[in-house]
N, C-alpha and C positions, 0 to 999 in steps of 0.2 A: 438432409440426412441421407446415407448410402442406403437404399435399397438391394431386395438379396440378388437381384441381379443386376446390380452396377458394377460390378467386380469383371465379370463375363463381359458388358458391355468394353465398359473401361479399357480391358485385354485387346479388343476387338477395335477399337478403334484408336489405340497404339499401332494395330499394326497396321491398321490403312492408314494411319498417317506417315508413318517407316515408309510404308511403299510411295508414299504419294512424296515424300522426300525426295526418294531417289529419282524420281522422274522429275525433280524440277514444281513438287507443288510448291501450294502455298506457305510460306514462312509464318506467316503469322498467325494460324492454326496453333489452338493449345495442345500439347504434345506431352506424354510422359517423361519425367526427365527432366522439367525444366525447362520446355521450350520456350519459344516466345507466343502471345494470345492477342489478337486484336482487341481493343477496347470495347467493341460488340460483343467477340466470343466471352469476356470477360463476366460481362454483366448479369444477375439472376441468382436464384438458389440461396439456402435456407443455410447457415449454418450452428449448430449444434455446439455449444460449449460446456464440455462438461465438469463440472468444480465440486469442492468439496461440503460448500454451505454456503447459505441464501446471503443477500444483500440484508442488513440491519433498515437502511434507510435509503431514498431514493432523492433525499433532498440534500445535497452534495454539502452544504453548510454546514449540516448536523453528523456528519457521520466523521470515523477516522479511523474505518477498517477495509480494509484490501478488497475484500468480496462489494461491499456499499462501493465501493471509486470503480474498480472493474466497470460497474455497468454504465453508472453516473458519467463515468470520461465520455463513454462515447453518446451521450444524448447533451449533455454542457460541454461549454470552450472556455476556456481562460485568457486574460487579455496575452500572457504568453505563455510558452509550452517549453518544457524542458525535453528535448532529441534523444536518440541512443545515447550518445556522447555525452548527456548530461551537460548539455551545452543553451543558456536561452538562447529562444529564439520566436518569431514574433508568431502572433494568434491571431484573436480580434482586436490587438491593438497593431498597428507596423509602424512605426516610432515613437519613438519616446527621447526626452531629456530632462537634464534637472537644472536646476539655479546653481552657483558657483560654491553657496551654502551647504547645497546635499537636500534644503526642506522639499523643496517643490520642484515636484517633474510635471509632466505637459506629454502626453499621450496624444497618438494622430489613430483615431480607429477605423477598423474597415469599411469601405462602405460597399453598398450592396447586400448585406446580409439579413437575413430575415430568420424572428423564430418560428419555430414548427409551429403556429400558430399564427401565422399569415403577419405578424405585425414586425415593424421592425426593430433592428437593433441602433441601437445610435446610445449618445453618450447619457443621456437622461435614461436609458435605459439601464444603464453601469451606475451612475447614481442611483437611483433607485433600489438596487439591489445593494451598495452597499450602508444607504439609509435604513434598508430593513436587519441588516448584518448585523449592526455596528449600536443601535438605537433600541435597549429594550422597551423602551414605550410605542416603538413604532407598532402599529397594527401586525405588522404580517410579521411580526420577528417571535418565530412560534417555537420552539425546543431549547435546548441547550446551547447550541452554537458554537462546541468547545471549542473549534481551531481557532476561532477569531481572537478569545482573549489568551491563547499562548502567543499568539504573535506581535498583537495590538496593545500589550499592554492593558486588557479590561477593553471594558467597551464606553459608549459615547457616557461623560460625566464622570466617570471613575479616572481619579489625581492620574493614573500615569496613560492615559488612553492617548496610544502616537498620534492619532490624524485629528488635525487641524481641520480640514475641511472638504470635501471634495465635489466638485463641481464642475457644469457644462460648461466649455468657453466657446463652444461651436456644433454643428448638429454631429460633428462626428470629432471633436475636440472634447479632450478633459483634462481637469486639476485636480491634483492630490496634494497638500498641503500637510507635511508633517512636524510634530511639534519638536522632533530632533531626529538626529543622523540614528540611520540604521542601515549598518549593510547589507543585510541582507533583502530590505523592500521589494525589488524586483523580483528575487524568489518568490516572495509572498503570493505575489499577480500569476505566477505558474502553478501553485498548487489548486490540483482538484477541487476540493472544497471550495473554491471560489469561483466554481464556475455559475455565469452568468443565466439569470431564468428572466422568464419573459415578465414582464409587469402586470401586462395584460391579465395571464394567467394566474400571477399570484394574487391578484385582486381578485379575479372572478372564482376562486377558489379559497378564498381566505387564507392566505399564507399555505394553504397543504398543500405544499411541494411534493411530499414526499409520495401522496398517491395520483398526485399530479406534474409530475416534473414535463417542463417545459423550456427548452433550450433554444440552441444553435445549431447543435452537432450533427456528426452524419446520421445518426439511427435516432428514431422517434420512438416515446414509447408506446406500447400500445396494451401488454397485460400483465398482470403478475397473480401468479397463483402460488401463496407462500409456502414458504419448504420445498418448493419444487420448480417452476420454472419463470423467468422474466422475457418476455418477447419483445423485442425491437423490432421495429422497423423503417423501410429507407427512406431519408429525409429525401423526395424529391425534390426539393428546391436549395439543396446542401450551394453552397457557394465555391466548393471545388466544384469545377466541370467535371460531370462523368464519373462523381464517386457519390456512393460508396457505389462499389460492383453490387455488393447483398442486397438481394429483396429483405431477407426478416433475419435476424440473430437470435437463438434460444438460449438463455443460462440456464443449465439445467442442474439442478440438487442431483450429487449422488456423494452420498457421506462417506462409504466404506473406500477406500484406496483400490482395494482387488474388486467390490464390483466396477467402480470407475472403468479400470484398467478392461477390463470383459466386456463394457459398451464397448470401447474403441475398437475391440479386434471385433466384435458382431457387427457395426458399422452403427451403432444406436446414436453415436455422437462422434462430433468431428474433428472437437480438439483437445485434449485432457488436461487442466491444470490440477498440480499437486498425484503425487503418487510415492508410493515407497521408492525410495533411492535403489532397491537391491531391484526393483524389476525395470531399471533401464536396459540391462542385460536382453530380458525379453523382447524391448520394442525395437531395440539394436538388431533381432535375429527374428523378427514377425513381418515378412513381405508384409509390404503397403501400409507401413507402420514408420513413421520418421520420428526420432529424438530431437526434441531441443532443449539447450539450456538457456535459461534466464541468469543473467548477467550479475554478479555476486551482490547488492547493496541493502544487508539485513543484518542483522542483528537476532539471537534468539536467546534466552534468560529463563531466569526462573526469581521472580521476584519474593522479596520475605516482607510482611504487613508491618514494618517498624515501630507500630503504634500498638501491637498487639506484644505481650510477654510470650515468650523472652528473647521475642527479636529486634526488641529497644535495644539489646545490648549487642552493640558491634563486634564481640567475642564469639557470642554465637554464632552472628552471621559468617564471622571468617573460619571458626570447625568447621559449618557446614560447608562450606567455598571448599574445604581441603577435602572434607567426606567424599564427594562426591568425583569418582572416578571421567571427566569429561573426557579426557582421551577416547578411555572406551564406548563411551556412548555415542561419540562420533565415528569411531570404526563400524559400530552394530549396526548404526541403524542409517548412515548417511552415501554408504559405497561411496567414498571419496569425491563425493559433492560437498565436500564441508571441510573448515579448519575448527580446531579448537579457538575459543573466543577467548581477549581477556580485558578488554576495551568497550567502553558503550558504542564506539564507535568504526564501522565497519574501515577494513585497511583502504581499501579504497577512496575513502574521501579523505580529501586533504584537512590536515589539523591531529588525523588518527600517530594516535604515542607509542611508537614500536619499541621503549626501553621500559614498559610497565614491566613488574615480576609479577608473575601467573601465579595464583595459588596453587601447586602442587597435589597432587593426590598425596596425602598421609594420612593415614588411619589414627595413628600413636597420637602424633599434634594435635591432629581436630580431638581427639578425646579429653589431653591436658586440657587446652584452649574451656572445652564443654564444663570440667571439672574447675577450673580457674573461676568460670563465671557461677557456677552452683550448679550445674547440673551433670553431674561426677555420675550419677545414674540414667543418665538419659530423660524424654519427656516424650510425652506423646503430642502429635500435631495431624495438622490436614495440609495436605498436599492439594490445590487445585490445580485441572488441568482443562482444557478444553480436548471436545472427543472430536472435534473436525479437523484435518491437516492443514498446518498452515504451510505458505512456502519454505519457514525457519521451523521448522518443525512437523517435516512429514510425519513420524508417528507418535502423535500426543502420548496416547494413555502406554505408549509402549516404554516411552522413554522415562514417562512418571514413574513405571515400575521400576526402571534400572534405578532412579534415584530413590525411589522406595527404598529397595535392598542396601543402599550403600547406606543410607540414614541409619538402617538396623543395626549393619555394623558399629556402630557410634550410639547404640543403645537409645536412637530417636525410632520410636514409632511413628510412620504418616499415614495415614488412613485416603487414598483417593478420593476424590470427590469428581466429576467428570459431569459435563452439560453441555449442550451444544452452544454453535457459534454466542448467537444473539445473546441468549441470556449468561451464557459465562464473559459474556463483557459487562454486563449491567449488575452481575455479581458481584463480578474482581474491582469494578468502577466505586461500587459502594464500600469494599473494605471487608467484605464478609470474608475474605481467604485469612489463612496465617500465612502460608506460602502456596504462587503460583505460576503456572505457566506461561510464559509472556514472549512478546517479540518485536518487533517494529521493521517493516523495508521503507526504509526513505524516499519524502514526497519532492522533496529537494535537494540540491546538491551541498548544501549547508552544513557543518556540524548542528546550527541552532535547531535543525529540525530533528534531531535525532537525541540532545540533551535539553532542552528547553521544556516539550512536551514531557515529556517522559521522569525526567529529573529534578526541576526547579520546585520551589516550597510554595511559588503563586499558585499552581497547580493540582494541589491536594484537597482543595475542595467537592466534595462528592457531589455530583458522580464524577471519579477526579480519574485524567489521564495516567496522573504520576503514582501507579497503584501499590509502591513501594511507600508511600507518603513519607516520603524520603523530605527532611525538612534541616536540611543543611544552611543555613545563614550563608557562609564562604562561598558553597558552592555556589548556590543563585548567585551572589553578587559576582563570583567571576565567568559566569556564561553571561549574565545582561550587562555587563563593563566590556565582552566578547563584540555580544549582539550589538552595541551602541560604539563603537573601536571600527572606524575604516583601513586602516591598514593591517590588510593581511599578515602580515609576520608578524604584529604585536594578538593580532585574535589566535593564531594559532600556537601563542606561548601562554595565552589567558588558558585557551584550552586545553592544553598539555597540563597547564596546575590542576585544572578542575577534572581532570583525568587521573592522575595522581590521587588527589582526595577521595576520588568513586574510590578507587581502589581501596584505599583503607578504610572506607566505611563502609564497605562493602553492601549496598542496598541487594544487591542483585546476585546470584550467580550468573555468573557468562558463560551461556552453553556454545554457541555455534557462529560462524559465519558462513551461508552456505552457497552452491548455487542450484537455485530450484531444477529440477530437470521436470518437462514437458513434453507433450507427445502429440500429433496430429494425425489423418489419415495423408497420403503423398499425395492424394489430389488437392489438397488447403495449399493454394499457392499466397505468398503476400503476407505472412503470418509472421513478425516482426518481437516475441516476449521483451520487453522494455523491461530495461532495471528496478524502474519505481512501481512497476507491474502497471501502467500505464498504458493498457495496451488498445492503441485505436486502431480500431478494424476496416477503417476507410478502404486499406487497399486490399485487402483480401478479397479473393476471389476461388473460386470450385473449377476443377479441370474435369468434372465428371457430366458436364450441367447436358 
């Protein structure tokens, strides 16, 4: 963290390094500006991450929110890792292949690596972990486990559960064995939630991962004081040579946007994720303040409870689609980090449908449409929202209000309802909204990760991902006929219907696609925002040290 005289420092030793330029010093001296740092000067210092709300869960299995994978990436590894490019590419696994069939691939895993608990990683150790995934009888298979069964079909016993088998064929050799084609499997091995925990540890701790997580990764954990801060620190025995640079990593709680924003310029924290769109302006024009943006692949919504009257009836949902002015609430409150959304699926990934027709702002229609299905006088409802910013939705409660007042127009009263991070998931998971604030940034480069979770009718069981409990027959069948389809151009015609169909049943309104903007102090060199917010800190490093 900047102390109040690092800044003075800082200044002071730009300019002996200037000088010591021009005579021929040393190059590889950290330098303002972006110089280049030797791997010594590189190493040390604390750095300070400041965000909008706490982690849910530290046991990467169980969780499926941004803030939980933030901290989780950088203490777990996945057998592969999706790049900026959204391109696989290898982890703790460095080959793989499959049979001529598609079931069985053959994984070659790293060796040398060890968990932050002195034991090792090897292929019994990946078994392991996904005996405890995969098997509700197993001893350590302790929470919910949502992602496993949107991907896997259910878990070990349940009629459509994919894997066959998985198994050691060597101490650093494994098998996966699945009961049919899926295209997407290798994504599966790259998301977050599957990163790998020691066995060791989940034995001697009876499955709690989550106050005990124990990995691979660069940063070990070491405390967590909830609502406020999670402390890492450096794996010295990490299997890259020489990384991470950081001694310790702080996530630290600051809910408000503007207080956020007033650490960074006092020097209280070092990197700011999530802030109002309108004050990139400021960090644009605040010496020793850098803007970054995070790279578009999200999705932001406002879901309606289908199961609740009278948003069984897809008439309603589509007045309110029209009520609601999205244009403008992407001018107010995004400073042109945003498009208007009309697709579950961000333009960016391949399969996304650019001939849907948007609903339209119209007042007149959404009222017919209101009056068509019996509510000619409007109705009263609740609007949830969460009060934390997400990356798709820098200002919650501000944006609830714009949809507030346009509902009014349309003779719907919504009454706010507003909770922080943790429990407005465990809220909206159980069903208690009528309508709510929602969003998703993709863990994968998939369409399946972004309609499967989210959309499918397997899903609706509470505490359920799919919080629309959107329970379309059609639709499911044509995202899993997608999921289980290897040739790309017939999955992205499956998913153009099943894009098509969202649209007319409008589970969701489509607020946003945006791209998050981010702030650092100029001395955070190595600081990389990842699409899937993925962000490992291995190379970062402090030029103030």
């Amino acid at each position: 963290m900047k102390k109040k005289t690092a800044r003075l420092v800082y200044l002071i030793l730009a300019l002996l390094l200037l000088l010591a330029a021009c005579s021929g010093g040393n190059e590889s001296t950290p330098s303002e500006g972006g110089g280049t740092a030797s791997e010594e000067d590189k190493q040390g210092g604390t750095l300070v991450y400041g965000r909008g709300a706490d982690a849910v869960s530290l046991d990467p299995i169980n969780v499926t929110d941004g803030e939980s994978i933030r901290v989780t990436h950088n203490i777990f590894e996945t057998l592969l890792e999706y790049d900026e490019n959204l391109e696989l590419q290898p982890k703790l696994a460095t080959e793989y292949s499959s049979s001529e069939d598609g079931l069985t691939w053959n994984f070659k895993l790293r060796e040398g690596v060890k968990f932050h608990d002195g034991t090792d990683f090897n292929a019994e150790a990946v078994v392991f972990n996904f005996e405890r995934w995969m098997d509700p009888e197993n001893p350590y298979h302790k929470g919910d486990f949502p992602y496993y069964p949107f991907l896997y079909g259910g878990f070990k016993g349940d009629e459509n559960h994919l894997i066959e088998h998985v198994k050691a064929t060597g101490e650093h050799e494994l098998e996966i064995k699945l009961k049919r084609k899926t295209a997407p499997f290798l994504s599966y091995l790259a998301i977050s939630m599957f990163g790998i925990a020691s066995p060791a540890a989940i034995e001697q701790y009876e499955g709690d991962v989550n106050e005990h997580p124990v990995g691979t990764g660069p940063f070990m954990f070491e405390e967590w004081n909830r609502n406020s801060t999670i402390t890492l620190a450096k794996n010295p025995d990490y299997w890259i040579e020489e990384r991470p640079y950081l001694d310790k990593v702080i996530f630290q709680v600051i809910p408000e946007n503007a207080a956020r924003l007033n650490a960074l310029q006092t020097g209280e924290i070092d990197v700011l994720d999530g802030m109002n769109a309108t004050d990139t302006n400021v960090v644009e024009e605040t010496q020793g303040l850098e803007l970054l943006k995070r790279p578009s692949f999200n999705i932001g919504y406002m879901a309606f409870n289908t199961e609740k009257k009278p948003f069984d009836d897809p008439k309603v949902r589509q007045a309110i689609n029209m009520a609601i002015n999205k244009e403008e609430i992407v001018n107010a409150f995004y400073n042109g980090l945003a498009e208007t959304a009309t697709s579950p699926l961000p333009p960016s990934l391949w399969g996304y449908d650019d001939t849907l027709d948007p609903y339209e702002y119209n007042v007149e229609e959404a009222k017919k449409l209101l009056a068509e299905a019996g509510y000619e006088n409007g109705f009263e409802t609740e609007l949830y929202t969460m009060s934390n910013p997400r990356p798709y939705m820098p200002e919650p409660v501000k944006i609830a209000e714009a949809i507030q007042s346009d509902l009014a127009e349309v003779g719907i009263t919504a009454e706010i309802i507003s909770s922080e991070w943790a429990t407005y998931l465990d809220d909206t998971k159980q069903g208690k909204h009528s309508m709510a604030m929602y969003g998703w940034t993709g863990v994968m480069a998939d369409p399946d990760n972004f309609l499967y979770p989210n959309l499918s009718k397997t899903n609706t069981e509470k505490p359920a991902q799919n919080i629309a409990f959107y329970k379309s027959d059609e639709f499911t069948s044509l995202i899993t006929e997608a999921r289980e389809t290897i040739d790309q151009d017939k999955r992205i015609e499956l998913y153009k219907q099943a894009q098509q169909l969202f649209q007319k049943d409008a589970p969701w309104v489509m607020l946003a696609y945006t791209t998050p903007p981010l702030a650092q102090m100029d001395y955070v060199e190595g600081y990389e925002p990842h699409p899937m917010s993925n962000d490992l800190l291995t190379d970062v490093y402090l030029t103030n040290q």
